[in-house]
Steps between C-alpha positions, in 0.01 A plus 500: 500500500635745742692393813354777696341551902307721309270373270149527530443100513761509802317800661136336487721174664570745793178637527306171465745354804468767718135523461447086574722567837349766598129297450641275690585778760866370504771733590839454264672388807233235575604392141853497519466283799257241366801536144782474793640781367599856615196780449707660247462246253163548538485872469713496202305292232199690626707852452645379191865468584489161427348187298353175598612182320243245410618279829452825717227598363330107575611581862391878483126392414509184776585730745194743419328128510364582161530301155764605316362440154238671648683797543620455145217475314407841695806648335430395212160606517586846538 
């Protein structure tokens, strides 16, 4: 299994966040705050430049208020 920003899974895990913030008309610094964390982080799992960990992820998904294994089984869905 590759290690890779790349792959297609970790793309559709981009796309799928961004889309749920954006639904939730939620700007990436309105996330970062609700995260306490700078907008950057924000901007760089949704550009790619970086991975969420299962914990951050947990926190990524609370933040959207949304289910996490929600968002899963939407990923894996896809």
């Amino acid at each position: 299994m590759p290690k890779s920003l790349r792959t297609p899974r970790q793309k559709q895990l981009q796309q799928l966040l961004i889309r749920v913030r954006k639904a939730k008309t939620l700007t990436q610094a309105e996330v970062a705050q609700r995260l306490g964390r700078p907008q950057s982080f924000v901007a760089k799992y949704e550009g790619g430049e970086r991975r969420l960990d299962v914990v951050e992820f947990i926190e990524v998904a609370q933040a959207l208020e949304t289910d996490p294994c929600a968002l899963l089984a939407d990923l894996l869905r896809r």
